[in-house]
N, C-alpha and C positions, 0 to 999 in steps of 0.2 A: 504493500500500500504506500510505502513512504515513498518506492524507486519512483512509483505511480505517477504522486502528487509534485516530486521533484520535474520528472518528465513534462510534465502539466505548467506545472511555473516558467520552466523552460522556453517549450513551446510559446506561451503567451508573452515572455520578452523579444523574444526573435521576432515574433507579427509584429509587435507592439514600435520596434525599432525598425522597422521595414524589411529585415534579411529573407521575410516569406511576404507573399503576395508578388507574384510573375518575376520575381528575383529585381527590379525596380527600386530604388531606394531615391523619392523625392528629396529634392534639398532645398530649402528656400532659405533668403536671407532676414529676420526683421519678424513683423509677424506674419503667421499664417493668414490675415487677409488682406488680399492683393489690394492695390491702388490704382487709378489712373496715371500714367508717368510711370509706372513702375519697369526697369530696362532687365529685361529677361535673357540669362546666359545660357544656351545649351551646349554640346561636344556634334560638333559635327563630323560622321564615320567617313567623310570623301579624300579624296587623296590629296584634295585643295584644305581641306582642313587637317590634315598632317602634318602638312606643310607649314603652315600656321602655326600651329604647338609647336613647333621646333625652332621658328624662326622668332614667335614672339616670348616663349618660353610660358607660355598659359596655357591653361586646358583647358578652355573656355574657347571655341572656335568661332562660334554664329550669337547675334544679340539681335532684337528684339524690343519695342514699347506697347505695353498692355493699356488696352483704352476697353470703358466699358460701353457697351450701346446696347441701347433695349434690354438691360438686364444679363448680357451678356459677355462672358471676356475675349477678346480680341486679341492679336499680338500683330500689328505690322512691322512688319520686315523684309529685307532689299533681299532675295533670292532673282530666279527670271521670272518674271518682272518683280517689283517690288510689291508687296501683294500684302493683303489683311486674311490673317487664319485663324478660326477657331485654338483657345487654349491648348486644348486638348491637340489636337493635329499638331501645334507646333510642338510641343515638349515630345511627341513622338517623334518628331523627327532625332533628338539627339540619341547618339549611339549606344547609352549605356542608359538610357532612361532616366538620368538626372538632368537634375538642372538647377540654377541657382536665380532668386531675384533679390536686388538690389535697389533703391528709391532715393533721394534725394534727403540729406540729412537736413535741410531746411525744409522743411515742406511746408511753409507758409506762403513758398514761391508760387505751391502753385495751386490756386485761386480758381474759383470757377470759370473767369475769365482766360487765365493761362491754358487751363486745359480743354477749354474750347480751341484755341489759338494752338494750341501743340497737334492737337487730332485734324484742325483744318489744315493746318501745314502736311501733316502726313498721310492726307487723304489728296492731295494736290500732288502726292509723288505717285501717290499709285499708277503701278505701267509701266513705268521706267525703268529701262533695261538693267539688267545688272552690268557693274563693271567689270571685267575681266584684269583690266589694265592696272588697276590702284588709283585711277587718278584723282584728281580734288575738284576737277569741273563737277558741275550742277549735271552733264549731260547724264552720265549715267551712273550711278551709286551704289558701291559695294554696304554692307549690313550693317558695319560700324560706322562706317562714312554718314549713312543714312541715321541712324539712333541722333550722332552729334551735330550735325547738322538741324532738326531738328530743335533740340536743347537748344542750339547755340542763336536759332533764326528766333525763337519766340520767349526767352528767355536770358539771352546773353550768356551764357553761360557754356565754358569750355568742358567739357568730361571725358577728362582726360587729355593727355599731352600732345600734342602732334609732334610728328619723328618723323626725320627723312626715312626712306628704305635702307640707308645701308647703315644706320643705329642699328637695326635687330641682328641676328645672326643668321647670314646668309652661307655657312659652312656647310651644311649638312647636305648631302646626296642627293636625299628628295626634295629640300629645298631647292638646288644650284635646276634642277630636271623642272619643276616647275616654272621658274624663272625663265629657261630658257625656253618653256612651251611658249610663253604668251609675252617675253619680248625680245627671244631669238638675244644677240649680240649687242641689242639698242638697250640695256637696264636704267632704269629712271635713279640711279641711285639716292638723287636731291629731292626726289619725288614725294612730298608732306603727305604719310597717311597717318591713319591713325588704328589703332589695332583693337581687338574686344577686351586682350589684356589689360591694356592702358585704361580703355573707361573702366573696367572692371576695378583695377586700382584707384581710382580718381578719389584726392581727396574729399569730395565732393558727396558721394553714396554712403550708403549704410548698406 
């Protein structure tokens, strides 16, 4: 009876901590109820998100801002095209089934007006291609470009540093083989982006 009851306790920590249910262990930052504004991190399984870990040293690949509408949570984010996904669909997408959110340690910034002003900004990108390239034009916007851009059009605010390309670490294998897919022998070394790592650090979040 005792092995029993000890089995029993067992099992109910392991659920309780997430190691059972589809092997999935949610992570979020702050509290358990999400926000408007809130910048959502997942692990992206592609070979362009490898690449990413290695070069920005985060394991955090793809970000994300959660807006509510009709009751519902949202997450826009720059994939092709730049697009609005259900919660749920988006945290599927990350590889390991976690994911982490982060919000603004001021949040008096943002106002029912501000976040009118952030979601009409972010619905005014929807469509727009993704970038391949890194670049910093408006034309086409990779995922963290898109997040702080965002932040920074309706709020002034920077999240996170902006870093040439060749700040991160360009040494690895599968980094030098992506690099050379999408810009051949032309590398933008000077080229200002900004990474999920960096907003993820940004003194700025919680």
């Amino acid at each position: 009876m005792r092995k029993l009851i000890l089995l029993s306790a067992l099992l109910i920590s392991f659920i309780a901590f997430g190691f059972i249910s589809s092997g999935k262990i949610k992570i979020r930052k702050g509290s358990l109820q999400h926000k408007n504004g809130d910048i959502i991190f997942i692990v992206n399984p592609s070979g362009q998100g490898k690449a990413i870990q290695l070069a920005t040293k985060s394991k955090y690949t793809h970000v994300g801002i959660i807006f509510f509408e009709d009751g519902k949570e949202y997450v826009y984010h720059a994939v092709e095209p730049v697009m609005r996904s259900p919660l749920n669909e988006f945290t599927s997408m990350s590889a390991d089934g976690t994911y982490e959110i982060k919000r603004l340690k001021d949040q008096s910034l943002l106002t029912p007006e501000a976040i009118i002003k952030m979601l009409s900004d972010a619905k005014s990108k929807l469509g727009t291609h993704y970038d391949l390239g890194f670049s910093w034009d408006d034309k086409q916007l990779y995922c963290s470009e898109f997040v702080w851009k965002v932040y920074n059009k309706t709020l002034n605010l920077s999240i996170g540093a902006l870093r040439p390309l060749k700040e991160f670490d360009l040494t690895h294998p599968a980094v030098k083989q992506k690099m050379e897919e999408r810009y051949g022998k032309n590398i933008p070394m000077d080229e200002k982006m900004i990474s999920p790592g960096d907003m993820y650090n940004s003194n700025l979040l919680e």
